[in-house]
N, C-alpha and C positions, 0 to 999 in steps of 0.2 A: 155537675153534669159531665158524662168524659165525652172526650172529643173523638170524632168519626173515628180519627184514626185510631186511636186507644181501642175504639170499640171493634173495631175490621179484625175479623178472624184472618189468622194465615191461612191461606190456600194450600189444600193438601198437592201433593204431587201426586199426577195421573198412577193407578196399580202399573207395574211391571208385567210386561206377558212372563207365561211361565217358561220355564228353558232357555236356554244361548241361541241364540240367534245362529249358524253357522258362521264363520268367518273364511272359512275355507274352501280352495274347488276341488268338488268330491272327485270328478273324472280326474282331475290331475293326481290328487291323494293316492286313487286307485292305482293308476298309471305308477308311484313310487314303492307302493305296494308289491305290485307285479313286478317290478325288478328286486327286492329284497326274497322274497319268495324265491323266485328266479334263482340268484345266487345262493340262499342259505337253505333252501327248501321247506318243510311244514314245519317239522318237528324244529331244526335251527334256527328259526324264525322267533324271537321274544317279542312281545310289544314295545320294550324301551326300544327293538329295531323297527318296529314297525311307527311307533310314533313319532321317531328322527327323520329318520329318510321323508314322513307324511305331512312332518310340520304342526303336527298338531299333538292334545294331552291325549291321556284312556278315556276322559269322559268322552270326547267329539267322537275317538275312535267309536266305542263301543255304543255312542246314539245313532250313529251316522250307516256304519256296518255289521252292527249287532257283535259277536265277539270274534274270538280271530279265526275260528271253522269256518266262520259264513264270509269272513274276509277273503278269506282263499278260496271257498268256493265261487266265488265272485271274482277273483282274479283270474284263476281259474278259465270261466265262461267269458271274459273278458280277450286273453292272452287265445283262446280257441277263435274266438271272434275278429279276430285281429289279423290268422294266419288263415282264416278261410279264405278260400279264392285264391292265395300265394301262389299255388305250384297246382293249376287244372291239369293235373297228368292224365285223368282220366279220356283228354279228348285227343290224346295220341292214335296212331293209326292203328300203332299193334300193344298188345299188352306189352311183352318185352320193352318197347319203347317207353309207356308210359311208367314203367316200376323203373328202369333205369331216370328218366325224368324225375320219380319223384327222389330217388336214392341221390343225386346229384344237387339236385335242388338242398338237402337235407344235409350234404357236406359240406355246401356254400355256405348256409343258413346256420351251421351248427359252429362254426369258426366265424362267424361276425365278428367284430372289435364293438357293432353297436349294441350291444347289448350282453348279459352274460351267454357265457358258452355251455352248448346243450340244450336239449329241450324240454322244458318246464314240464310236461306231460308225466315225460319218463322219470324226472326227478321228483315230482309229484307222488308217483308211485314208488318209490322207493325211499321214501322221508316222511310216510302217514300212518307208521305203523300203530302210533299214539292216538291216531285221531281215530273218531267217532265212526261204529258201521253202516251208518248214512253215508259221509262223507268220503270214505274208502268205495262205497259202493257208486257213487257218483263219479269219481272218479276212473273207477273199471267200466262205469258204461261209457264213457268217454274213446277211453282206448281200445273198447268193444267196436265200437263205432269205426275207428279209423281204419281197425283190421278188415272188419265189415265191406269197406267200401275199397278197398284191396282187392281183396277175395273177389269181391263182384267184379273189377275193372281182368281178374284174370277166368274167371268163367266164361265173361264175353267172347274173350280169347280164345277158348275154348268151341265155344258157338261158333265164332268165327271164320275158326280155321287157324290160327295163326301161334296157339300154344298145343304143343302133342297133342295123340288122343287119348286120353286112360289117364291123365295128370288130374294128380288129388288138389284141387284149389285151396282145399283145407289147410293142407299141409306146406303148400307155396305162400300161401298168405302167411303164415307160421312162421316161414324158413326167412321172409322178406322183412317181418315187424320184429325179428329177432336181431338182424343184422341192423337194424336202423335205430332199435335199441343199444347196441353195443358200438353203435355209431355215436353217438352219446355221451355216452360213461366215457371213454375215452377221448371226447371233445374234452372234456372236462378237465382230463387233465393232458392237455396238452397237445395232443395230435395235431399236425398241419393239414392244410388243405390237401397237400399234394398225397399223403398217406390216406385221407380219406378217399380221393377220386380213387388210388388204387383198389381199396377193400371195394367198391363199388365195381369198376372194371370183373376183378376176381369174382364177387357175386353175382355178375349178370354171364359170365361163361357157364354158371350153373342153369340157366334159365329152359327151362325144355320146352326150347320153341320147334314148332312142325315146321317137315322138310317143304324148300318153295312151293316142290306140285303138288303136295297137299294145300297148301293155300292157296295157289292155283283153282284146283277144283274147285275149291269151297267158295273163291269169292266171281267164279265164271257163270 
């Protein structure tokens, strides 16, 4: 006769879920993402830099944020979400005011030490020539948006009183996303604070603001 014990089956072990578990925090991930991006842009971005700086292998990357398009378009929406609210230039008194506000704001911002220098946005555009007509085009509504919301803060103006009268907003908004792009690219390499507040100074003499008694009238 065998004994209980002889006859006791081993106990299987419970099945395993399927997949890894995360081990990692995805908001921080992201956050080391967005400064690789930041500094190397789309196209100079490889995953072995993307999985160092994140702490983690390809598989977590690519479960976690699908592959490295939708990483960036995620950084991306992330890096926009971050700087919304920074610089409400829009609730200046006068347009002039508020496009100088934000041009200042963006020379401050663009010479940080906290982070790399320039703005992700502009570098975005200029490092996705590789990437997908989705994600190119995601990106131009982006910077569609920003010009957008320019343009309006100088038609106000316009309404106003307080920018000439006959000024193409089109073409101000144009003149203003132009210089703040080129504020930028030469963050990049190198430009001080103190050359940037100048290019700013220099571009706000261009601003075709209406003479006082026209604003006078307009706001009596």
């Amino acid at each position: 006769m065998k004994s209980a014990k002889a006859a006791a089956k081993p106990l299987k072990p419970p099945p395993k879920p399927r997949g890894r578990p995360r081990s990692f925090d995805r908001d921080q991930a992201l956050a080391q993402a967005i400064e690789v991006f930041w500094k190397k842009g789309f196209e100079g971005t490889s995953i072995a830099d993307l999985t160092e700086a994140m702490g983690i292998n390809p598989p977590s990357l690519y479960a976690a944020f699908g592959d490295k398009e939708k990483l960036f378009l995620e950084a991306v929406e992330q890096y926009n979400a971050r700087n919304a609210g920074a610089c409400p230039y829009g609730d200046e008194e006068t347009a002039k005011g508020a496009v100088r506000k934000l041009l200042l704001y963006m020379a401050e911002e663009l010479c940080s030490c906290e982070h790399p220098r320039g703005c992700m946005m502009v570098l975005a555009a200029s490092t996705s020539a590789s990437a997908s007509p989705f994600l190119q085009g995601k990106i131009a509504e982006k910077r569609a948006a920003s010009r957008a919301a320019l343009k309006a803060r100088i038609e106000r103006g316009i309404k106003e009183g307080d920018v000439a009268a006959g000024t193409n907003a089109d073409e101000l908004a144009d003149f203003y996303s132009t210089i703040m792009t080129g504020m930028s690219l030469v963050s990049r390499d190198g430009a001080s604070h103190k050359s940037m507040v100048a290019t700013v100074e220099n571009a706000m003499r261009l601003f075709p603001s209406a003479k006082k008694s026209v604003r006078a009238t307009a706001t009596a």
